[in-house]
N, C-alpha and C positions, 0 to 999 in steps of 0.2 A: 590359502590360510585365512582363517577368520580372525577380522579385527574386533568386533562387536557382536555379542550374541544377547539378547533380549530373549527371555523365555518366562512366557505367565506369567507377564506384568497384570497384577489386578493393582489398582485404585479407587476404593473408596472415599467420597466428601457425604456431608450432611443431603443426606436427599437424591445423590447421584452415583451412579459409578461409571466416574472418569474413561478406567482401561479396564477393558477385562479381558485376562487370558491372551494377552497380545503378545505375538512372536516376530521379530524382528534380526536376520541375522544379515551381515554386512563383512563383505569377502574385504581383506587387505589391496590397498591401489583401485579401489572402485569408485564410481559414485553411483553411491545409492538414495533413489527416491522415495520419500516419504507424501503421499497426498492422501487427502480423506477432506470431504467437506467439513466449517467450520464447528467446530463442538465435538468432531470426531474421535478429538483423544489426542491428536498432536501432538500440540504444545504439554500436554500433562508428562507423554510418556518419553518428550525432551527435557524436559524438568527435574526428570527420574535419573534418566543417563549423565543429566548435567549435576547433579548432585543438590538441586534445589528442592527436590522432596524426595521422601520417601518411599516405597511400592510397600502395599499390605501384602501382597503374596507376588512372587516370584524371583526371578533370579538375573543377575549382570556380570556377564560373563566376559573380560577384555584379552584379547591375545591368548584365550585358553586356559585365563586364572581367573577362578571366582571373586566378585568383588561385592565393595558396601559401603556407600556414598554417603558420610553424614554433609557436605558442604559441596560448594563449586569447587574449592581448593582439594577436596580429596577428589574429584574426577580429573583436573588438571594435573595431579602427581602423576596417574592413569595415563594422560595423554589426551585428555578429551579437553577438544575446546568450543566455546559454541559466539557464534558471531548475530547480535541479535537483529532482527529488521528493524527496530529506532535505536542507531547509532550511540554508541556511549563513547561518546570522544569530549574534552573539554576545549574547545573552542581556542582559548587563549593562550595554549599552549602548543610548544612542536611537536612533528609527529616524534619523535627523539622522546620527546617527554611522555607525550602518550602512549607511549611502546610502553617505557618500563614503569612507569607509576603502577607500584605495587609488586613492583618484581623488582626494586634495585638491589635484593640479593644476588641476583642471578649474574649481571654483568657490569654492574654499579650506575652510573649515569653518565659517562664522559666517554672516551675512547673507543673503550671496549664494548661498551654496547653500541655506538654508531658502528664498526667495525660490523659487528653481530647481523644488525638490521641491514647493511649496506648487504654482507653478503647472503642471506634471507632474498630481500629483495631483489639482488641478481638472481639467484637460483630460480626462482618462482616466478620470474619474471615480472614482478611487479610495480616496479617504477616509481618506487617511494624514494622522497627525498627528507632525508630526518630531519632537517634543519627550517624547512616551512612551518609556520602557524597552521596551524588545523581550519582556520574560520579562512584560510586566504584557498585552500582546497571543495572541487567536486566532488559532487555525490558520489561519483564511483573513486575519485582516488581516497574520501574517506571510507567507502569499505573495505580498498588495498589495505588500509592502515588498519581497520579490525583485522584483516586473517592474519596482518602483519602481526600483531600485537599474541594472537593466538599461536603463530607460529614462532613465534622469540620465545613462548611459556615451554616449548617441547609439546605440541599437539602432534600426534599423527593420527589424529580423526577430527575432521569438523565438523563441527553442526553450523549447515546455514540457513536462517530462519528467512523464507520469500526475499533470497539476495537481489533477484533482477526486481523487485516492485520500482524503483525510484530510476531504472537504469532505462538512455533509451536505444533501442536496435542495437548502431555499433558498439556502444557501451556492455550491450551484453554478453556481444560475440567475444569481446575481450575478456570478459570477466570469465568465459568458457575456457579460453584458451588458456587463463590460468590455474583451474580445474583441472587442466588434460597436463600442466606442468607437476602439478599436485601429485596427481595419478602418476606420473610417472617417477615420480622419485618416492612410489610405494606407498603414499598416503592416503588415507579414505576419507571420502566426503558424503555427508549425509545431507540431501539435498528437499528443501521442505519450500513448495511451490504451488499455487493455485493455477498457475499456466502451463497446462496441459501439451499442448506443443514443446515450449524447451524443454520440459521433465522427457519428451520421447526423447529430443535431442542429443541432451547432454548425458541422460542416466546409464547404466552399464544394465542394474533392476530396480522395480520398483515393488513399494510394498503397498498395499492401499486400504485403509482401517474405516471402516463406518462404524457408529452409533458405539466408540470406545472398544471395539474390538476388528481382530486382521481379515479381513474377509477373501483378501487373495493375492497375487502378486502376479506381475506381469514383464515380458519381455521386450524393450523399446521395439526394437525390428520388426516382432511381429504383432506389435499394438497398435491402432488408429487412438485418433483424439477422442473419437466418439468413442469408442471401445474401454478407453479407459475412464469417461465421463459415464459411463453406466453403471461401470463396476464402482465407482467413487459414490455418486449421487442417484442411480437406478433412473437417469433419464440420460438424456441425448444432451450435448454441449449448446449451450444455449448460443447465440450470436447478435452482438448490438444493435445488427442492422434495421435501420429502420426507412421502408419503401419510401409512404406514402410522403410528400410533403404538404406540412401543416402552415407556414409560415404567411403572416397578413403583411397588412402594408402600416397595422397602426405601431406605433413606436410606444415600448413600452421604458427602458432602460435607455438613454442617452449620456454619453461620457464624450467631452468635448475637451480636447486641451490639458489632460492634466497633469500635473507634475508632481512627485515628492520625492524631498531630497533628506540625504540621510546627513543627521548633525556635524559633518564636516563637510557635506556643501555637494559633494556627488550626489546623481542622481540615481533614486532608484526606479521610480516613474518618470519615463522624457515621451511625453506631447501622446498619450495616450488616447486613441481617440475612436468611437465607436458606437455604434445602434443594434440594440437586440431587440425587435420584434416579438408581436403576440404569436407564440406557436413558434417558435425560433429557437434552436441550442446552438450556441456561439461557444467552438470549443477552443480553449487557449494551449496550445503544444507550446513547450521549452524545458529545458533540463531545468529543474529544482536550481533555484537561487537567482533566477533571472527576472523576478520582480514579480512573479506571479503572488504571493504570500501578501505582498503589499498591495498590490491591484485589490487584493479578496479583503484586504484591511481598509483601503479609502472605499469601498462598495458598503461596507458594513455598516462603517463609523467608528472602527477603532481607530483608526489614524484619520487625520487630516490633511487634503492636500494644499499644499502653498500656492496652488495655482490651476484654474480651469473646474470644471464646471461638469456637476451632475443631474441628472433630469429622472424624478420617475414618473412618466407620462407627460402632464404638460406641468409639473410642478419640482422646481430645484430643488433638491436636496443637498446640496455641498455640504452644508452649514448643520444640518440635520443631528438627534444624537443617536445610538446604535438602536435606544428603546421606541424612538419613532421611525425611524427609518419599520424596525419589526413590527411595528404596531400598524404600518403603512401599506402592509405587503412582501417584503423582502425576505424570501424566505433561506436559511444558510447552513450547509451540511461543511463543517469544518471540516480540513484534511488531516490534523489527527483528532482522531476523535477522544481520547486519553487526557489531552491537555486543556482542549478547549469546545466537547462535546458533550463532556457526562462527568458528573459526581460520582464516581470509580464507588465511594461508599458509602451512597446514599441506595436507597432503595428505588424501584425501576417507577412508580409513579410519581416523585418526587421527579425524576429527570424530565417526566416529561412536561413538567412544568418549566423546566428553564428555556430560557428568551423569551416567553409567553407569558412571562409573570402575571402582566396585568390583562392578560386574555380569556375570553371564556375558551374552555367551558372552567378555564384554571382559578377564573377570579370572578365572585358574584359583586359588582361596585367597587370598592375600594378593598374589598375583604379577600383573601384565600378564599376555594372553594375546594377543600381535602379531597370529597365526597365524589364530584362532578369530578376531578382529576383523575380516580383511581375509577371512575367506572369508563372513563375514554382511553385510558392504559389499558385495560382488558381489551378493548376496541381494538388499537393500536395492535397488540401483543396476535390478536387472533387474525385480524386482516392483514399482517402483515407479516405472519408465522414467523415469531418471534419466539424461539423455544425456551420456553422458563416453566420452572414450577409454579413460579406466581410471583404477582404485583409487588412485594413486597421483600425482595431479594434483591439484594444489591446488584449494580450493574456491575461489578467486578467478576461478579459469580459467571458473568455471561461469556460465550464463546466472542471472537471480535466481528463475524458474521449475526448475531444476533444483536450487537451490541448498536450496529451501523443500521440493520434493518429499523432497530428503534427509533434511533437518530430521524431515519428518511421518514417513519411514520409520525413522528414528533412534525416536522417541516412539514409534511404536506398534509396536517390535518388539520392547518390555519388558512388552509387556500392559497396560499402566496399569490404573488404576481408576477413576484419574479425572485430566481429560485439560485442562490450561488452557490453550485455543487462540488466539491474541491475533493479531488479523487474519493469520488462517492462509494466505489467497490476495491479499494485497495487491503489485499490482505481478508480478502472473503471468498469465500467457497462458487464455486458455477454456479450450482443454486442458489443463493444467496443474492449472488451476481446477475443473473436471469432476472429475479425477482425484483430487484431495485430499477434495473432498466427498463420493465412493464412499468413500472410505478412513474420513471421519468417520461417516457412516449405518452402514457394516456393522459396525465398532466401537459403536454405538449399541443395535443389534441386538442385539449380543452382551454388551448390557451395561453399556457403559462410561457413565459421567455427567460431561460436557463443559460446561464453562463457557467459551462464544462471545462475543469482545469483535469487533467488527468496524465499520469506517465502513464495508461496503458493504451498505447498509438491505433489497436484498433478497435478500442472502447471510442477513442475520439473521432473515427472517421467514422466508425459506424453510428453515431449516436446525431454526430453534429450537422448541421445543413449549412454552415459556415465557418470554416476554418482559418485562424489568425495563426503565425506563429511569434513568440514574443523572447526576444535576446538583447539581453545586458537594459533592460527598464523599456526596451521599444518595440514597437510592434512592425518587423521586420520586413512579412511577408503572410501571403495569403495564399488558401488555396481550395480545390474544388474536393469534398470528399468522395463524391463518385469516381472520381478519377486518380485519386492521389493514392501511393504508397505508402504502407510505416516507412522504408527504408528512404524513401525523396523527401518523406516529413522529417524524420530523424537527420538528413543530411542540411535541412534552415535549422533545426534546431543547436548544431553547433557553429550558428556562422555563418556556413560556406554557402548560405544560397538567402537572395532578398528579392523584392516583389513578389509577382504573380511568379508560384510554381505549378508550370506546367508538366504532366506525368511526358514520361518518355516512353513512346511505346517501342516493346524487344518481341523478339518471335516469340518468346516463350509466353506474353500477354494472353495469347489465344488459347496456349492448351490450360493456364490456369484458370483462367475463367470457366471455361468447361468443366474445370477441377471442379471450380466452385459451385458454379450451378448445379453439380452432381451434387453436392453436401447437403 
């Protein structure tokens, strides 16, 4: 039986068309994948399903009645829920609270809705506890609490926008295994992923849309990565690794000792301490919330730490403010790039003046330099295919793949010295993805010394020539990326393993390598 039928979704905006002619049908108790490089149409023709726009021509079809979405609340009556990849949870409240905020018609706010959620949560297996704060919950138990909240509304379809981006290994396995709970108690999941691998894993089909239209669909079993990485993006799945080693002996970044403690006196940085080299990527593994956000905050100059000590080359910086520190060298690709990367509605040569204010080519003396900004935007836009109509279009207009290629063209077209890249390719297409990691290696090459935060584990082993992992503000444990697993990184990252980790070698070592050297 079909749950979701999509048929001749077209999409028009000023200068573009979003979807065109796109067919999407989604069997009841499945999960179905949605991939397409970034700008493909995705998100638009989830927007459509989710009742957040309109479609100029075609048809949405649920359970085998036609339907017509003025809002998110009419696809919800429908049964459509969508669970977004930056969490809408309010922090200071419980998940109890965050469940039904907005829906205390449904089951009021006391009993009957704990009741509700408790038995949701057994079913689905999902391990939510109603009565915790949101801010005292993991990455992954708050997105238990989005399908929670979708599935207390009456969904029996979800939309989940790159659910595993923030999750690591076991995290993910889990978050499968309550997809396959899903699945079986007849519900569909519409599954929207840049990582090619779990999309084979977990999908039942997939459908795969270039350039705003469906170009084909495929069947996990009988798909490779690569096979699907062609038919997405018309090339072969790119890979982080990088051979040769670049790394000197001159010290470019030195972090000695430092502490920062949050206003009631715990720590969030304890005795932080470390040297990244000229041609060096020092990558920091740990699940979201473990101090990394603040490590990328005392490096910057938005926080200051209470204690210990930073060096760029042979000159301190502790004391520094964020505009010299940038004026110095430091160059920084924030991890969302939404809140603290780009003017969403400002125009695309305007952004690429921020943190560069008083930089050329941005700034002639003490003056703006409009003129000089918007002809190194084109610069930017063309070296580092950045697909826009032109300079002068908001960066909202942009896909989140072109939006991050900006970002990294904005950074490294000051030279940096040293480059804080805080999941540089999250939420971007292979291509996209390929693209930014020539841009970090040749940078590398030439010098630069990059400090890699990233959830995707073998973005970090292949990228980085020295690996930390860092839990609850400390830097735990180290390890070799030639030799190390996501799965033996993912297992220090919750904990269970400190010092030097050494890989374990299993029979099965040999035949995957041979896998690999096949690829």
């Amino acid at each position: 039986m079909t749950a979701v039928e999509l048929a001749g979704i077209t999409k028009r905006f000023p200068g573009v068309v979003a979807n065109h002619d796109i067919h999407l049908t989604v069997r009841k108790g499945t999960v179905h994948a949605l991939v397409g490089e970034n700008g493909a149409g995705k998100s638009t023709l989830m927007k459509i399903l989710y009742g957040m726009q309109k479609p100029d021509e075609g048809t949405i079809t649920i359970h085998g009645e036609q339907v017509s979405f003025s809002s998110p609340a009419d696809a919800i009556v429908r049964g459509i829920g969508m669970v977004h990849q930056h969490f809408m949870l309010a922090d200071n409240l419980t998940v109890l609270e965050n469940v039904v905020l907005g829906s205390e018609k449904l089951h009021g706010i006391g009993g009957k809705a704990r009741r509700r959620i408790k038995e949701l949560s057994d079913r689905y297996g999902l391990g939510v506890r109603p009565d915790v704060l949101v801010e005292e919950l993991g990455v992954a138990a708050r997105q238990r609490v989005e399908i929670l909240k979708v599935l207390y509304r009456g969904a029996t379809t979800l939309i989940l926008d790159e659910p595993t981006a923030v999750l690591v290994p076991q995290e993910v396995d889990a978050l499968f295994d309550n997809l396959r709970e899903l699945k079986a108690e007849g519900l569909s999941v519409i599954f929207i992923s840049h990582k090619l691998g779990e999309v084979l894993s977990v999908a039942d089909e997939i459908t795969v849309i270039r350039r705003g239209t469906t170009v084909g669909t495929a069947v996990p079993a009988e798909t490779t990565p690569r096979q699907l990485a062609e038919l997405m993006v018309g090339s072969e799945l790119p890979t982080p690794e990088t051979a040769e080693s670049t790394v000197t002996d001159r010290p470019v970044i030195t972090v000695d000792k430092l502490r920062l403690a949050a206003p009631g006196g715990k720590a969030l940085l304890d005795d932080i301490s470390f040297t990244i080299h000229a041609g060096e990527v020092l990558g920091i593994a740990g699940v979201e919330g473990n101090g990394q956000t603040e490590l990328v905050d005392a490096l910057i100059g938005l926080k200051h730490a209470d204690s210990g000590v930073i060096r760029l080359a042979d000159e301190e910086i502790t004391s520094w403010a964020t505009r010299r520190r940038r004026e110095q060298g430091i160059g920084y690709i924030p991890e969302d790039r939404h809140r603290h990367g780009l003017l969403l509605e400002a125009p695309l040569w305007e952004n690429r003046i921020l943190g560069h204010v008083t930089e050329k080519p941005n700034a002639k003396g003490v003056w703006l330099d409009p003129k000089a900004a918007q002809e190194d935007t084109r610069r930017i836009v063309t070296e580092y295919d950045v697909r826009t109509p032109g300079i002068d279009v908001t960066a909202a207009s942009l896909s989140g793949g072109n939006q991050q290629k900006l970002i990294v063209g904005r950074e490294m077209s000051h030279k940096p010295r040293f480059l804080i890249a805080a999941h540089p390719t999250r939420g971007v297409d292979v291509g996209a993805q390929a693209a930014i990691w020539d841009h970090i290696r040749e940078a590398r090459r030439e010098g630069l010394a990059v400090l890699l935060i990233s959830a995707d584990l073998d973005e970090l082993i292949g990228l980085s020539d020295t690996l930390r992992v860092i839990y609850d503000g400390k830097l735990v444990a180290d390890a070799d990326p030639a030799t190390i697993t996501p799965e033996e990184l993912g297992t220090a990252m919750t904990g269970a393993a400190e010092g030097h980790l050494e890989h374990e070698e299993t029979p099965a070592d040999g035949g995957q390598g041979a896998e690999d050297e096949a690829r």
